[in-house]
N, C-alpha and C positions, 0 to 999 in steps of 0.2 A: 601718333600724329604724323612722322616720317613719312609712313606707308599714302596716308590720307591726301599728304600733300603733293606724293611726288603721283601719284593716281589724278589729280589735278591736274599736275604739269600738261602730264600724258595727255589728258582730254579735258581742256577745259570747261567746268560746270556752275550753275549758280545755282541757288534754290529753284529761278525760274523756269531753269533746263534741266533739272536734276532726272529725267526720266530714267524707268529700265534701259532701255536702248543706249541711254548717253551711259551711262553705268557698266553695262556692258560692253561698248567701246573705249570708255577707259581702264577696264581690267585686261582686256585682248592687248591693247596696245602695250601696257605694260610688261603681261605675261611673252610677248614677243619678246621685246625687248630682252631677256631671258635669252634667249635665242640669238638674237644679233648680236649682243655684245657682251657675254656673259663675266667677263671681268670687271665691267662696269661698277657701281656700286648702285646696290639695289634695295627697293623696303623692305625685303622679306631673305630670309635665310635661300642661296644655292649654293649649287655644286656640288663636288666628289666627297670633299671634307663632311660637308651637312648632310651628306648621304650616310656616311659613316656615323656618324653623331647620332640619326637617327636608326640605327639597328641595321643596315647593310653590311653585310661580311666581305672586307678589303677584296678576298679573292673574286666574290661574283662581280665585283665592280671592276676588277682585276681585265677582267672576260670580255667587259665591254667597251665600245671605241670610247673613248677621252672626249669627243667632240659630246656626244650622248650624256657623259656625267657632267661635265664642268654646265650645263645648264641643267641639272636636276632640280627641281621645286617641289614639295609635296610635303606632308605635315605626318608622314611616318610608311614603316617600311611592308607596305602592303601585300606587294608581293611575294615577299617574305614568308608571312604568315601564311598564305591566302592557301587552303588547300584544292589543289586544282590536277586531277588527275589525269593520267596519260587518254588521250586522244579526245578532251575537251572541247569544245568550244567556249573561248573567253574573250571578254569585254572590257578593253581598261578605259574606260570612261573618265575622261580628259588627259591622256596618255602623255602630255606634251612631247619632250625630244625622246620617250621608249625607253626607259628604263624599265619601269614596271612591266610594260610590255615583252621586252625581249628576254627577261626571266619568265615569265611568265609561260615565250614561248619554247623554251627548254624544258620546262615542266610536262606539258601538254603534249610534247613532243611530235614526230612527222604525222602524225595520223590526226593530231588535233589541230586545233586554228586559233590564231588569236587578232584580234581586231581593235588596234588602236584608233581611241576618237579626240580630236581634238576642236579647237575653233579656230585656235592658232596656225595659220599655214606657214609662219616661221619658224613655228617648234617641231613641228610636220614633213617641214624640208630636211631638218639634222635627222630625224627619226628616218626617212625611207634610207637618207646615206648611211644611216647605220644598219638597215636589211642588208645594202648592199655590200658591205665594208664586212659584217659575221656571215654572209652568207644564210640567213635566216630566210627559209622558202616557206615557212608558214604562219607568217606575218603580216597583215596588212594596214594600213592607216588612209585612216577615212576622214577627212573634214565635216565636223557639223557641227550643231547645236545639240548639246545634252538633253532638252527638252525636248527635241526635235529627230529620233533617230532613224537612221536610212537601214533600218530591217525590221524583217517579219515577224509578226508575234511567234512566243513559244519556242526561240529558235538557239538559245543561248545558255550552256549548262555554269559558267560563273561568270558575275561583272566583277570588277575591282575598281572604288573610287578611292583615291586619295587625295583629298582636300579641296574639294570645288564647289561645296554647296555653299560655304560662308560664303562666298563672290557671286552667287547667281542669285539674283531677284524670285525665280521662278522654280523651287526648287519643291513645291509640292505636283510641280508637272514631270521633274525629271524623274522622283519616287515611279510617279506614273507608268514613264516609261521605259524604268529597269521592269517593272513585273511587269509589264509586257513582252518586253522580249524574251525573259525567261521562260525555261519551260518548268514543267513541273517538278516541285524537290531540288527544280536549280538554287546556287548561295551568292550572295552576295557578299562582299571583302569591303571594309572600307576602314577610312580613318577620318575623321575631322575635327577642326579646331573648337570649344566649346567654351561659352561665357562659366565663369565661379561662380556667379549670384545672378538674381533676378532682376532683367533687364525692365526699367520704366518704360511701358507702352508710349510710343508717341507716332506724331505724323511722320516720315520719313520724304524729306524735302531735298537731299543734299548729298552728295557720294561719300562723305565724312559719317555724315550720322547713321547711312548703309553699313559701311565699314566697322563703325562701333557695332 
């Protein structure tokens, strides 16, 4: 309920305006906030510590600027796992401040590319300062919508998601358009959060009962 009501604060909803769109402007603005003030106290687990907790090894975090972890959010340690071979091309679909990303782009190394995506141009701004702060030349972060992405079919040998389909309304289009962009035998890496038991079908009226 925490979560449900400070997502309220953010963007005020009724049943009456409860839309995707208004939905989606109340998780942007929160996940910003992430970015703005990250000491703030927040509904959901961040930063360096909860990076750690979830399977990040101290030193790669070690690696990366402060400003990049202390707004970490993401519900486990993807890029970690995510087997992504030298001169790749990778996708960290909802990348917020690049964490995942910029491991990612150490992996993939100078011959490969990686492209972080977000919505958040708050979390988007700490990510390019941390290109410039590691020196990371092949790296890029891209503003969009998940459902919505700004490249070529076939073109993208891994995506990596960490934790974004529970918050998007439209998440049988983002499926969509990770296998599009993929090419063939490309993988995808992900983690997300997932109900114990079976959820009662109902109308979904309210950014509360989305959340549930």
């Amino acid at each position: 309920m925490i979560l449900f009501d400070h997502l309220k604060k953010c963007f005020k909803l009724t049943a009456q305006t409860a839309d995707p769109q208004s939905m989606r402007r109340g998780v942007c603005h929160a996940y910003s906030a992430v970015a703005d003030t990250p000491a703030a106290k927040h509904p959901f687990p961040v930063g360096r510590e909860f990076a750690e907790a979830i399977g990040y090894d101290k030193s790669v975090l070690d690696a990366l600027p402060p400003a990049t972890t202390e707004s970490f959010t993401g519900v486990s340690n993807v890029s970690v796992f995510a087997e992504i071979p030298n001169g790749a091309t990778v996708v960290d679909l909802g990348c917020g401040t690049g964490v995942d990303s910029l491991i990612a782009a150490q992996k993939t190394g100078a011959s490969g590319q990686v492209l972080g995506i977000d919505f958040s141009l708050s979390m988007l701004k700490k990510g390019r300062r941390a290109i410039r702060a590691t020196e990371t030349n092949n790296l890029t972060f891209l503003c969009a919508d998940a459902e919505r992405l700004p490249l070529l079919d076939k073109t993208v040998d891994r995506v990596m998601v960490n934790g974004i389909f529970n918050l998007n309304p439209d998440r049988a289009e983002i499926i969509k358009e990770i296998y599009r962009i993929l090419k063939p035998g490309g993988k995808i890496f992900g983690a997300e959060l997932i109900a114990n038991k079976t959820q009662r079908r109902q109308k979904i009226t309210s950014l509360s009962q989305w959340m549930a």
